[in-house]
GUPAVEX-838537 format. One record per residue: x, y, z of N, C-alpha, C in turn; residue in three letters. Coordinates in steps of 0.02 Angstrom, whole numbers, padded with zeros to 5 digits, always signed. Example, Ala and Ser with C-alpha at 12.3 -4.5 7.8 and 13.67 -1.06 7.14 Angstrom:
<recs>
+00660-00284+00390+00615-00225+00390+00660-00165+00390ALA/+00642-00112+00354+00684-00053+00357+00645+00002+00394SER/
</recs>
This chain:
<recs>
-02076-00694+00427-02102-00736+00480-02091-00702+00548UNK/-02143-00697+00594-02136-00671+00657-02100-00723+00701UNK/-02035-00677+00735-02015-00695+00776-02054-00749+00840UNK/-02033-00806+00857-02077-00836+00904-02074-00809+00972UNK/-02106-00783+01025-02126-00749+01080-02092-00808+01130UNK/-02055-00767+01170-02014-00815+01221-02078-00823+01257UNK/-02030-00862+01313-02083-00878+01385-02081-00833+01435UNK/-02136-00825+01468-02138-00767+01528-02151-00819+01582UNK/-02090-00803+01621-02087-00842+01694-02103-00771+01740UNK/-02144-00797+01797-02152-00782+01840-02100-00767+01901UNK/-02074-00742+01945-02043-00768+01982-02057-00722+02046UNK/-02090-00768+02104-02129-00760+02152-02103-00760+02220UNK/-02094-00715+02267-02066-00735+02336-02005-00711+02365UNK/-01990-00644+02313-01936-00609+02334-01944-00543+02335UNK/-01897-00520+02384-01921-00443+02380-01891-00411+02334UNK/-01870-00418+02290-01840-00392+02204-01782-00397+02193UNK/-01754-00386+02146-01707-00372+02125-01702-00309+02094UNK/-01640-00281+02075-01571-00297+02114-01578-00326+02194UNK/-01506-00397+02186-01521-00415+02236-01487-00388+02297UNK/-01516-00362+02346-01486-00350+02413-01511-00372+02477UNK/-01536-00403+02482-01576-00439+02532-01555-00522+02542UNK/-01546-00585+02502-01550-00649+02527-01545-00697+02471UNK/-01533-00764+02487-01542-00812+02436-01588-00807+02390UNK/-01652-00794+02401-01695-00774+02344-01675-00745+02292UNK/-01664-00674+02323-01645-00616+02275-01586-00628+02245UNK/-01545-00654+02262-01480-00667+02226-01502-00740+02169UNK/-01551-00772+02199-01552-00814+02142-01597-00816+02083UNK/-01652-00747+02088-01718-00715+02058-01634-00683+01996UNK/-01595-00645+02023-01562-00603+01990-01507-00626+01934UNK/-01472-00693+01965-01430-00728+01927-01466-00793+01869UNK/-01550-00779+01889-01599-00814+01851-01583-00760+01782UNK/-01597-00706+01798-01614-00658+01745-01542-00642+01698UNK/-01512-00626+01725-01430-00610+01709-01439-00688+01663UNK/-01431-00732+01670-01391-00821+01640-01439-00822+01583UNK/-01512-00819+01597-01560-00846+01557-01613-00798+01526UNK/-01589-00724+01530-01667-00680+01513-01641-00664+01424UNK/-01595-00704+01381-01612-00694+01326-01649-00759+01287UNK/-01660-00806+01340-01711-00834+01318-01786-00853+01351UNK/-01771-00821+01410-01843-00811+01451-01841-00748+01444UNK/-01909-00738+01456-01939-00663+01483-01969-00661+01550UNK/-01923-00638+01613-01926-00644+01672-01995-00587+01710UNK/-02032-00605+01732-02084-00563+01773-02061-00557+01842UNK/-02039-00539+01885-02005-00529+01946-02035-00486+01973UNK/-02084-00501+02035-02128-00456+02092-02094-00451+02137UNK/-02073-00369+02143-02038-00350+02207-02102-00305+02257UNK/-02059-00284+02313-02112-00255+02380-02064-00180+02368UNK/-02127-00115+02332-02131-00056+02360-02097-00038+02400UNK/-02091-00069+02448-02072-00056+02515-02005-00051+02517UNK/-01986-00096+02506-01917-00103+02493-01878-00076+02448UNK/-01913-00040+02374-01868-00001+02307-01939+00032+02305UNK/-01928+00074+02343-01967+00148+02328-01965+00186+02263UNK/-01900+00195+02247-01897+00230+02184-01873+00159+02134UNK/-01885+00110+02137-01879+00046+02082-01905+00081+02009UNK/-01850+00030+01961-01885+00060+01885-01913-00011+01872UNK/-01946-00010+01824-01993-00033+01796-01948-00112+01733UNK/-01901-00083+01740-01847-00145+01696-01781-00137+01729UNK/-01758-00207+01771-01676-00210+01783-01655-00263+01736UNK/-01590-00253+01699-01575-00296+01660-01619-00319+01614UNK/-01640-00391+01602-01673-00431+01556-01754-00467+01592UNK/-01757-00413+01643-01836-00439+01680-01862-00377+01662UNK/-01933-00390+01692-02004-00339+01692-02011-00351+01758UNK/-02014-00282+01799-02033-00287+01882-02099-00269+01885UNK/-02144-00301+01931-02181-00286+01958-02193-00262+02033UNK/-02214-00185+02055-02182-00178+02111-02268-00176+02161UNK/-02290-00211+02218-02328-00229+02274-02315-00187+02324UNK/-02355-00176+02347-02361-00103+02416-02348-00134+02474UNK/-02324-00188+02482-02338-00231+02540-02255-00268+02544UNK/-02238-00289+02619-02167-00294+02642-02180-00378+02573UNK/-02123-00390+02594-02104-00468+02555-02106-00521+02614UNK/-02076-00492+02660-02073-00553+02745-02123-00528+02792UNK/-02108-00571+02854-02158-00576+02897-02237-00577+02871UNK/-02275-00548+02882-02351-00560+02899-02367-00550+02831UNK/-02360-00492+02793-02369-00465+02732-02347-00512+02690UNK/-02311-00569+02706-02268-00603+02646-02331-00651+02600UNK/-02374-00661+02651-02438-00713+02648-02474-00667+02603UNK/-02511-00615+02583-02539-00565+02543-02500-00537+02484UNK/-02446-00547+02517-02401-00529+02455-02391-00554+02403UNK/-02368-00655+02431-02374-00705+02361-02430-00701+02340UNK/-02476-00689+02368-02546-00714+02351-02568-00682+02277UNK/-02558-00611+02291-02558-00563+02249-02509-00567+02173UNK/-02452-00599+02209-02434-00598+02146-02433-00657+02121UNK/-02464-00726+02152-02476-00789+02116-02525-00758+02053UNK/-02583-00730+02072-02655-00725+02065-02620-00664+01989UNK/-02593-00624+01991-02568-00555+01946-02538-00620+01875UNK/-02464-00654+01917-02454-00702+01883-02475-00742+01832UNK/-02517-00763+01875-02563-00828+01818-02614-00771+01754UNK/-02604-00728+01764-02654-00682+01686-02594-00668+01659UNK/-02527-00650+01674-02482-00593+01661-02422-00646+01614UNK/-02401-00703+01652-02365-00750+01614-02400-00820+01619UNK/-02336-00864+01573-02337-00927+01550-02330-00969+01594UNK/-02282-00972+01634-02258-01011+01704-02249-00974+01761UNK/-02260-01020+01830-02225-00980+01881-02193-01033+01910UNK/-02153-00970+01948-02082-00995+01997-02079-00966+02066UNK/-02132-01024+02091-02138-00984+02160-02078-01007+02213UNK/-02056-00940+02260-01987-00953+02301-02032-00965+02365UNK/-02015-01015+02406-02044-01022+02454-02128-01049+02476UNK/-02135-01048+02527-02226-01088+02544-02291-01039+02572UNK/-02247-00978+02580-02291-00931+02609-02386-00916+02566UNK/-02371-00909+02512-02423-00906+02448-02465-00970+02446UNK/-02447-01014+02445-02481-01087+02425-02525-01114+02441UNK/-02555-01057+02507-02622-01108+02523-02671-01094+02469UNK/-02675-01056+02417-02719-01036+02364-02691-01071+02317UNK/-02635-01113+02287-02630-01168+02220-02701-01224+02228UNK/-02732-01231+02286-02796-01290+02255-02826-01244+02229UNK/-02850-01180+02211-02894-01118+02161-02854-01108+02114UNK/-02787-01095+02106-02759-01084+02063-02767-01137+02014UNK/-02749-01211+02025-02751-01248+01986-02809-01255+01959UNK/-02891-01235+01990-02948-01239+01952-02954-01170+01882UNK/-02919-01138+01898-02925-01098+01850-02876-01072+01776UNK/-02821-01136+01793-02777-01117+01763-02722-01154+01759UNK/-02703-01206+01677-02645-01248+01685-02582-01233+01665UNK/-02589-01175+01690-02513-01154+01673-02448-01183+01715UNK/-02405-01218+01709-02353-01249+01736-02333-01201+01814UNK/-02327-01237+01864-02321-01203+01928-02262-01252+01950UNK/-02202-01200+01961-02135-01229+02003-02127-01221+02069UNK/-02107-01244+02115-02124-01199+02183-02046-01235+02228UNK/-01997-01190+02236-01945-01200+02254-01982-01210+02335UNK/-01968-01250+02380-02015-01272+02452-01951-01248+02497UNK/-01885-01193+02503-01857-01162+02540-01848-01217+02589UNK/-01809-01224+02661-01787-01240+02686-01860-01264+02717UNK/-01855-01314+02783-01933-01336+02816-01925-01268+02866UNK/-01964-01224+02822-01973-01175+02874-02002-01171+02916UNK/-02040-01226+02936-02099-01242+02982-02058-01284+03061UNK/-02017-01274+03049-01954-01282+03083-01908-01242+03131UNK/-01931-01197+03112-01877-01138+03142-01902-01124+03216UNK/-01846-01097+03234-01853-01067+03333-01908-01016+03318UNK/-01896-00970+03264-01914-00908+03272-01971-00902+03281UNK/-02043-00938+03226-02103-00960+03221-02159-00963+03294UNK/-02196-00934+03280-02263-00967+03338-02279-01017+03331UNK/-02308-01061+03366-02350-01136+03341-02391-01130+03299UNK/-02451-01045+03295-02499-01061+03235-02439-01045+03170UNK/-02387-01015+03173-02356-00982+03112-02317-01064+03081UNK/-02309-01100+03129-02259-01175+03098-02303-01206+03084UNK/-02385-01213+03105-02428-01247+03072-02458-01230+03019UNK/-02451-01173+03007-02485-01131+02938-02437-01152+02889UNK/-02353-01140+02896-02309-01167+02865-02299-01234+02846UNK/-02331-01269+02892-02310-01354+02874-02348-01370+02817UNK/-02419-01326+02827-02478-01333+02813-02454-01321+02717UNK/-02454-01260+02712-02436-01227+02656-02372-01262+02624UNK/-02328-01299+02647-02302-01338+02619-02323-01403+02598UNK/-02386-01418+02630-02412-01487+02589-02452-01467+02541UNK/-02474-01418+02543-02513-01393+02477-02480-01359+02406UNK/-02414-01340+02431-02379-01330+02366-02343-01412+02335UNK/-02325-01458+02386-02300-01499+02379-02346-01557+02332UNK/-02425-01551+02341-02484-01582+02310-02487-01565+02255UNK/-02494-01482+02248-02527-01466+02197-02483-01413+02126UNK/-02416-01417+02157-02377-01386+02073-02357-01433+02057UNK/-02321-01435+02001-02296-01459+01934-02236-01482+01958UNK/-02200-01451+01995-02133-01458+01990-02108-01422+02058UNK/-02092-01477+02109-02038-01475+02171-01956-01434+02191UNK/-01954-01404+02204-01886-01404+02199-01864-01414+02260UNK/-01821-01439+02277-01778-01433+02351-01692-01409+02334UNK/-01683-01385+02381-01601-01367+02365-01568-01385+02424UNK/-01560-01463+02439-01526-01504+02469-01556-01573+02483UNK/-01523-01633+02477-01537-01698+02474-01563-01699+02544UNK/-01566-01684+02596-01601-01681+02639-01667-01687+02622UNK/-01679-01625+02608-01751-01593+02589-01801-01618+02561UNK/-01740-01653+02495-01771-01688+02434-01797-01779+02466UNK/-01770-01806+02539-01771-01850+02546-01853-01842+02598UNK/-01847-01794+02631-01897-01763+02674-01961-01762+02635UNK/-01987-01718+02572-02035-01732+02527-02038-01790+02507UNK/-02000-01843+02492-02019-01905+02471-02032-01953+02522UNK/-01996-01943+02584-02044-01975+02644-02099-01968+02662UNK/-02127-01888+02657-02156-01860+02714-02228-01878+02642UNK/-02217-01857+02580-02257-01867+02544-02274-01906+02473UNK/-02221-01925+02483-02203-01983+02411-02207-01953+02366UNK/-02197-01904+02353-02150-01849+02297-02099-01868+02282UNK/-02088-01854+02208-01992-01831+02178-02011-01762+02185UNK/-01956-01736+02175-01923-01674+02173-01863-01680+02157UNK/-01863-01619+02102-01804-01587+02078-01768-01565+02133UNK/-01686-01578+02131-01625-01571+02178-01593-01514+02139UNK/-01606-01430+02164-01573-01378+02115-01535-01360+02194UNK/-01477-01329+02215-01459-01304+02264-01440-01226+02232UNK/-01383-01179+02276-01378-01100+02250-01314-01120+02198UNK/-01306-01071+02198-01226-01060+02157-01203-01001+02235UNK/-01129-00975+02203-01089-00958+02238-01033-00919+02202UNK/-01038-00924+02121-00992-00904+02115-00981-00826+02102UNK/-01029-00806+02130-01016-00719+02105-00986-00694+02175UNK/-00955-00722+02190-00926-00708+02256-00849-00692+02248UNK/-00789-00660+02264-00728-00643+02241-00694-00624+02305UNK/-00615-00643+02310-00588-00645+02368-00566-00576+02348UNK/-00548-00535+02396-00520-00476+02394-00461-00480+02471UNK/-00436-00426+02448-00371-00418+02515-00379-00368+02545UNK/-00376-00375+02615-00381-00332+02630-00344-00237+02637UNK/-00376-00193+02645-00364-00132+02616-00350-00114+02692UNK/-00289-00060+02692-00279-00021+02738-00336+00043+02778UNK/-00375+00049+02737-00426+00082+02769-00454+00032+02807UNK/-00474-00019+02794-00508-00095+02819-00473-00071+02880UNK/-00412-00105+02879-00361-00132+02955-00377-00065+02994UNK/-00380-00004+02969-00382+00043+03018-00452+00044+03073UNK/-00497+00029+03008-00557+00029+03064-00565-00018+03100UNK/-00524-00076+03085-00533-00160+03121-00488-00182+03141UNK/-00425-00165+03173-00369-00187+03177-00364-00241+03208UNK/-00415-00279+03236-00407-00341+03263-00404-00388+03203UNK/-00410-00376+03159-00406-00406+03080-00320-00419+03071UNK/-00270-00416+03096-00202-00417+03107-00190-00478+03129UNK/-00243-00509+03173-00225-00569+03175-00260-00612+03153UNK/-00229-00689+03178-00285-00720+03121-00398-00729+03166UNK/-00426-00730+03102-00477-00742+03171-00531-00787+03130UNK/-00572-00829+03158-00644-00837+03139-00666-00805+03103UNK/-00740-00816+03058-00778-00773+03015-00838-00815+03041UNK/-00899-00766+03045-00983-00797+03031-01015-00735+03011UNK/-01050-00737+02954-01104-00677+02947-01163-00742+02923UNK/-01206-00689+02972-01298-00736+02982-01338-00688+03005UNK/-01401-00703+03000-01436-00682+03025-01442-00704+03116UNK/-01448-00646+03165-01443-00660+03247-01499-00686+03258UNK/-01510-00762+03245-01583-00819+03257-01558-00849+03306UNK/-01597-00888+03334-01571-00946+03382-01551-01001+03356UNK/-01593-01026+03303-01571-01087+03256-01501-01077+03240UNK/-01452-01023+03216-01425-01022+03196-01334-01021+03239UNK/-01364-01049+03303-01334-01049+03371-01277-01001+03392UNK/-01290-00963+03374-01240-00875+03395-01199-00887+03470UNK/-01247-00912+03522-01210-00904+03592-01173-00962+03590UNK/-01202-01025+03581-01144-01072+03580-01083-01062+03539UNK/-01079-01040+03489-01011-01027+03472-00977-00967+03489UNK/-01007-00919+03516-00982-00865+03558-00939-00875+03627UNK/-00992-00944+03642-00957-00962+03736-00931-01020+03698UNK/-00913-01034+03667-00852-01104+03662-00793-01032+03628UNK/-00786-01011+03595-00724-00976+03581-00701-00926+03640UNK/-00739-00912+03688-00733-00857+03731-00696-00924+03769UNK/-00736-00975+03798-00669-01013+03836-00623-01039+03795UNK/-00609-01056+03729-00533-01073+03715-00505-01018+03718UNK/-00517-00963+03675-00478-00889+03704-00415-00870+03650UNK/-00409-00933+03624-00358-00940+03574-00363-00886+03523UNK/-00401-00891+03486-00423-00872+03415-00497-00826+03411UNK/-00455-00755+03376-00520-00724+03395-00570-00724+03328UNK/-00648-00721+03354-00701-00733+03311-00744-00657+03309UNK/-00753-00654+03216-00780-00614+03198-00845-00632+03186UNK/-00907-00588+03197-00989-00613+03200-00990-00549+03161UNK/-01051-00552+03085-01072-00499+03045-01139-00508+03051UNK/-01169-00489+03074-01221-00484+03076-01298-00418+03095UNK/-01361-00439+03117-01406-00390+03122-01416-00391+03216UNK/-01378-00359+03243-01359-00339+03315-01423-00318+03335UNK/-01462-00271+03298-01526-00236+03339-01569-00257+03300UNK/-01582-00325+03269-01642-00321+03254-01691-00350+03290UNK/-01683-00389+03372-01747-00404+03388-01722-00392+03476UNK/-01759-00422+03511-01717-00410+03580-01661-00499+03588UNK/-01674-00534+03544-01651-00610+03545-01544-00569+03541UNK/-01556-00546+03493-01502-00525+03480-01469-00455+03491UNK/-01489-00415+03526-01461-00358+03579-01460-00375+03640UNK/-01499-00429+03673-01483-00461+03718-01399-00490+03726UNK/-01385-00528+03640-01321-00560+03638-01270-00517+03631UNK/-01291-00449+03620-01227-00411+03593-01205-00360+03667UNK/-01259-00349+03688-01250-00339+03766-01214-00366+03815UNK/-01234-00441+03794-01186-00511+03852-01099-00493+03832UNK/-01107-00500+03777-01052-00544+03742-00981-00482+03729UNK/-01008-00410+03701-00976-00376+03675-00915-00350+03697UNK/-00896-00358+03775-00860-00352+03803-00794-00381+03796UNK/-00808-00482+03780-00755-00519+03771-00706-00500+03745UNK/-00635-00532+03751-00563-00488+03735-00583-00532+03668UNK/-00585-00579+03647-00586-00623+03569-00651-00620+03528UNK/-00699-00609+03554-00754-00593+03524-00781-00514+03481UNK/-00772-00501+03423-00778-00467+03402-00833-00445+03352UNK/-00899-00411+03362-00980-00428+03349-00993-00341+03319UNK/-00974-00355+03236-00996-00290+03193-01081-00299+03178UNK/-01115-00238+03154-01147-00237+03113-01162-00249+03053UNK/-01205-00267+03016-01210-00277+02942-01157-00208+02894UNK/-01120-00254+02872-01092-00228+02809-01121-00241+02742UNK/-01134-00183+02687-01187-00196+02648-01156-00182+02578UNK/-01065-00149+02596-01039-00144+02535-00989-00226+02518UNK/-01021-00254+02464-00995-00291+02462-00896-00297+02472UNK/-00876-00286+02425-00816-00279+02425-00776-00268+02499UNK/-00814-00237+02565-00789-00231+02608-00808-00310+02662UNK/-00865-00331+02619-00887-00392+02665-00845-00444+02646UNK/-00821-00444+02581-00772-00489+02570-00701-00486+02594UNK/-00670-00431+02586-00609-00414+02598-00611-00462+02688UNK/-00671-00434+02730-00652-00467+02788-00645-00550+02788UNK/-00730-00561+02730-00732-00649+02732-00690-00680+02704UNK/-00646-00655+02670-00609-00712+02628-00541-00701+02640UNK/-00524-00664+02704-00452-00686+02737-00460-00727+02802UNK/-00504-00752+02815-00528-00758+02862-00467-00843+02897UNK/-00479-00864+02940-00433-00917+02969-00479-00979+02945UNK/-00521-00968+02965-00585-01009+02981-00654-00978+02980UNK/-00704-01037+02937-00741-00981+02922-00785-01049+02962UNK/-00855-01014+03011-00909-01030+03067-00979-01049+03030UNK/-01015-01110+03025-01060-01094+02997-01096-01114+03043UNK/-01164-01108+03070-01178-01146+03157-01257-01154+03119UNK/-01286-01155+03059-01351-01159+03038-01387-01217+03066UNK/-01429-01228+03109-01474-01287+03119-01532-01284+03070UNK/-01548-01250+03039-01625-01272+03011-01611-01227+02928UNK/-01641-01272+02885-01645-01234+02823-01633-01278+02764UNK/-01592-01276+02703-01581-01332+02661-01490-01306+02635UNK/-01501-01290+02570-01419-01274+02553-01404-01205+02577UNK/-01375-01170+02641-01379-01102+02644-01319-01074+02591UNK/-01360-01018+02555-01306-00967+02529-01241-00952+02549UNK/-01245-00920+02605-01169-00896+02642-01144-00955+02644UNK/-01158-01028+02654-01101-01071+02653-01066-01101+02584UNK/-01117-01098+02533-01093-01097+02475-01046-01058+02465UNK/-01068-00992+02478-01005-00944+02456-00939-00951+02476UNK/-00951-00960+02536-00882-00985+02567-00826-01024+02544UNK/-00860-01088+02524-00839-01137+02487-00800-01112+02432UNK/-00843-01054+02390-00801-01049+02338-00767-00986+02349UNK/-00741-00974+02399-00683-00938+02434-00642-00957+02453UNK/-00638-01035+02458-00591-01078+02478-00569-01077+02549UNK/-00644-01052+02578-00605-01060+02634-00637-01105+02692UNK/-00588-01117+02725-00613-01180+02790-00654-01182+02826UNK/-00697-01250+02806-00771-01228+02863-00769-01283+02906UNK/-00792-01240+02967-00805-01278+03031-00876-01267+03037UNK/-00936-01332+03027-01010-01315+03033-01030-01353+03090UNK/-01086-01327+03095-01147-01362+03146-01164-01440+03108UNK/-01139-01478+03148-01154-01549+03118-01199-01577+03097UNK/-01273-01522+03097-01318-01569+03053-01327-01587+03001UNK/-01363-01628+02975-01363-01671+02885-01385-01623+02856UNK/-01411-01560+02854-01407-01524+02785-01330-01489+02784UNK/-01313-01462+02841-01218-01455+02802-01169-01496+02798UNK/-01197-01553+02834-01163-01621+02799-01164-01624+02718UNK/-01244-01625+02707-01247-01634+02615-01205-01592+02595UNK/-01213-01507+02601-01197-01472+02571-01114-01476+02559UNK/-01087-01493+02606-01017-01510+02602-00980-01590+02590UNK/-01030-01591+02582-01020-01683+02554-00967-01719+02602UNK/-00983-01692+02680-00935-01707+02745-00879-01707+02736UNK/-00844-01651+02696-00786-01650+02689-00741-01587+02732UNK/-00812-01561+02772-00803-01487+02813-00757-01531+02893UNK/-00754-01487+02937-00750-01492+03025-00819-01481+03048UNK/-00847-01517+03100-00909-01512+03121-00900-01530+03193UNK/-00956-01477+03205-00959-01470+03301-01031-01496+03308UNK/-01043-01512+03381-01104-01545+03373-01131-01495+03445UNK/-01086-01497+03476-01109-01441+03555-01061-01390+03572UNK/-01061-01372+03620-01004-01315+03621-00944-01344+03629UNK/-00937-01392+03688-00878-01422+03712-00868-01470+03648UNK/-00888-01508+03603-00851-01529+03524-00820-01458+03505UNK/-00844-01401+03488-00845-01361+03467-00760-01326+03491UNK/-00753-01339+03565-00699-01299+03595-00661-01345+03571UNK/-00677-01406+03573-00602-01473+03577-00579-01454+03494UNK/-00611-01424+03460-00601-01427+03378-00534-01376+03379UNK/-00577-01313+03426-00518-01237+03414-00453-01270+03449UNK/-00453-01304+03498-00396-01324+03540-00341-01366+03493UNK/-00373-01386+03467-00327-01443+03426-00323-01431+03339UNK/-00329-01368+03318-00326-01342+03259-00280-01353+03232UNK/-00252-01397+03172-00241-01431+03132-00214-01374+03073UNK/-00151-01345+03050-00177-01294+02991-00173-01315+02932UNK/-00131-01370+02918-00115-01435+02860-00192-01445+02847UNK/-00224-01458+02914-00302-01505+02894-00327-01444+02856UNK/-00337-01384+02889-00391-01346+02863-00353-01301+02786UNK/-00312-01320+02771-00281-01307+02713-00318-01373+02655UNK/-00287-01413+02677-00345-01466+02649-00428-01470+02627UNK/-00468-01440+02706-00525-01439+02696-00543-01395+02654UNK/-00508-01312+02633-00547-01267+02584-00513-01291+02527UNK/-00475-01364+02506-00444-01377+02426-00513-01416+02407UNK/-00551-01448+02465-00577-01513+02453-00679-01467+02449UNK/-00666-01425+02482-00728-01398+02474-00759-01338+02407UNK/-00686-01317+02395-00682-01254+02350-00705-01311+02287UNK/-00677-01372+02282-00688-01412+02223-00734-01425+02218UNK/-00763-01463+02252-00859-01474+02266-00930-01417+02243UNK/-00902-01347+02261-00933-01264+02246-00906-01273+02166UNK/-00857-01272+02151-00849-01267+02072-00884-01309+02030UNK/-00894-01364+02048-00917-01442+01992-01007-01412+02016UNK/-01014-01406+02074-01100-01409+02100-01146-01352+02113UNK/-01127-01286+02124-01139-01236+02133-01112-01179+02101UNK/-01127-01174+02048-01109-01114+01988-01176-01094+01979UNK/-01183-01031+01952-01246-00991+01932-01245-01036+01856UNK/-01219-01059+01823-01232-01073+01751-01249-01143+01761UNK/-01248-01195+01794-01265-01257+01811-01339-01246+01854UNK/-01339-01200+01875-01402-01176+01933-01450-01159+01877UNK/-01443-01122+01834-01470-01081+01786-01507-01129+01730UNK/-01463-01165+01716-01488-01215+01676-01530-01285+01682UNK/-01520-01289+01752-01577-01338+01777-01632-01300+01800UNK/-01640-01242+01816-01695-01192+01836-01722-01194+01752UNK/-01680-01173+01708-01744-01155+01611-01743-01206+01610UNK/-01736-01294+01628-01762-01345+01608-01811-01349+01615UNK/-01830-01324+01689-01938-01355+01694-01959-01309+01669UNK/-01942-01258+01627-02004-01208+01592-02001-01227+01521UNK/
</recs>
C-alpha cells in the first residue's frame, strides 16, 4: 500500500528561512522544525536576501523570488507567490496583508484552504504614507472577507476583526522559547564595559511608533540607570537623526545591530530592566522573548502589551510616567514581575503550543 502523501502548506510573506530577519521568519522556521514530519512545508524566500540559498533547509522546499520581501516589492512578491502557491500546494499560509488584494481571483479559481495570519494593523503605523495605510487597510479587508481562516496574534486584534468586521478569528500569538540566557563573557565586558553596571535593555527597530526619544529623554533626565538601545542606527534619517542627538548622553548607550545571537543575549538577559515602548502591532516577538528570559518589563501602556502581558508588566504612558517609574524602582517588585511574566511565556508562548494550533487549520 502506498504511503499516504502529506500536505503541502504554503507559507507566504517572509523573506526565508533560515531565520534571520523577524517574527515571520522565526515563525515560518519553528513551523518547519515542530511540524515538517507531518507537513510538507513550501516556504518562498527573496533572492535577494539568500543569494546563494539551497533549495531544502531542514524539512521545507524553498522557493527562491528575485524580488526584496519588504517595502514596495513585498506587494509583487506575495502576489507571485500566492499565484505559484495555489498550483504548487494544498493550503496556504499567508504572513501578513501585503498580497491579498488578489484572494477575490484567487478564490475564483481555486478552493484550496487559505490562512492568512492579518500581522499587526499595519495600516497604522507612523512609518506609512496615507496612500500606503489605505492600500493596507484596504488589503486587510480583503484577506479578512475572503480566506478560510483569520489569524490574529493578540486579543486586541482578534477583538478589532470582530468589531471592525464581524469575523472570528483564530487567537495564535509567537512562542519565545528558543531564546536562552547566557552570561556574560569577558570579551563582552571588554568591548562594553558600561555593562558593569546595572542598565536598561531595548532592541527594536529605530520607528517612531516604537517611541525611541521618549524613553531616551525620560532616562537621560532621571540619570540614574543607564539604558542600552540595539538597534538599526543608519537605517533612515528618522534614526541617525536620534543617534546624532542622543549619543553623547553620559547614561545613554546606542549600539548597532548585533546579529550573533549568543552575543545579543549575553547582553539581553542580564539586563536590570528590560524597555519595551511598542505602540502599534499585535503580540511583538522581542517581548515574548523577554518574558521567557525572565526578565522585567517596563512597556508602553497600550492594550496590545497589556494583553500580551496579561498586565502583569510596569507600564509608562508618557515620558514623565515613564521617569516617575525609574525614580521609584522597586527591586522586590521587579523580581516579582519577571516570576509572574516568565510564567505566562511558558503556559502561552512555546513553539510546540504555537505549532500545534498553526497544523490544526490545515
Amino acid at each position: 500500500m502506498n504511503k499516504r502523501k502529506k500536505e503541502r502548506v504554503g507559507i507566504i510573506g517572509t523573506v526565508g528561512i533560515p531565520a534571520k530577519y523577524g517574527g515571520f521568519e522565526t515563525l515560518a522556521e519553528h513551523l518547519v522544525n515542530q511540524k515538517g514530519d507531518e507537513i510538507e512545508f513550501l516556504v518562498y524566500c527573496s533572492k535577494k536576501a539568500y543569494p546563494e540559498g539551497t533549495v531544502v533547509h531542514e524539512k521545507a522546499i524553498l522557493k527562491y523570488l528575485p524580488l526584496n520581501a519588504n517595502g514596495l516589492q513585498s506587494i509583487p512578491y506575495d502576489i507571485w507567490s500566492i499565484f505559484h502557491s495555489v498550483r504548487k500546494a494544498d493550503s496556504l499560509l499567508i504572513l501578513g496583508v501585503s498580497g491579498c488584494m488578489v484572494l477575490p481571483l484567487v478564490k475564483l479559481i481555486t478552493r484550496k484552504k487559505i490562512v492568512v495570519n492579518i500581522d499587526g494593523l499595519e495600516w497604522k503605523r507612523d512609518k506609512w504614507g496615507k496612500f500606503a495605510r489605505k492600500f493596507l487597510k484596504f488589503s486587510e479587508g480583503l484577506a479578512v472577507k475572503y480566506a478560510n481562516e483569520i489569524i490574529a496574534d493578540n486579543k486586541v486584534i482578534q477583538d478589532h476583526v470582530f468589531k471592525s468586521y464581524r469575523k472570528n478569528t483564530q487567537l495564535i500569538a509567537y512562542g519565545g522559547d528558543h531564546t536562552q540566557s547566557e552570561d556574560i563573557s569577558p570579551d563582552t565586558i571588554l568591548n562594553f564595559p558600561f555593562l558593569n553596571e546595572p542598565y536598561a535593555f531595548k532592541v527594536c527597530r529605530i520607528e517612531p511608533e516604537n517611541n525611541i526619544e521618549l524613553i531616551i529623554k525620560a532616562f537621560s533626565k532621571a540619570g540614574k540607570l543607564n539604558l542600552v538601545i540595539i538597534g538599526n542606527w543608519e537605517n533612515n534619517d528618522y534614526s541617525r537623526r536620534l543617534k546624532l542627538k542622543y549619543m553623547g548622553v553620559d547614561n545613554i548607550f546606542l549600539l548597532d545591530p548585533i546579529y550573533n545571537q549568543k552575543k545579543l543575549n549575553e547582553i539581553r538577559s542580564n539586563c536590570l530592566l528590560y524597555v519595551h515602548g511598542h505602540s502599534a502591532g499585535g503580540t511583538n516577538p522581542s517581548l515574548v522573548e523577554a518574558m521567557h528570559l525572565k526578565l522585567p518589563i517596563l512597556a508602553y501602556g497600550i492594550n496590545y502589551n497589556k494583553a500580551t502581558t496579561q498586565n502583569k508588566a510596569l507600564y509608562f504612558e508618557d515620558k514623565q510616567s515613564l521617569i516617575d517609574i525609574l525614580k521609584s524602582l522597586d527591586y522586590v517588585k521587579l523580581k516579582e514581575i519577571s516570576e509572574e511574566v516568565y510564567k505566562i511565556a511558558s503556559e502561552e508562548y512555546t513553539w510546540s503550543k504555537i505549532a500545534n494550533q498553526y497544523s490544526e487549520l490545515f
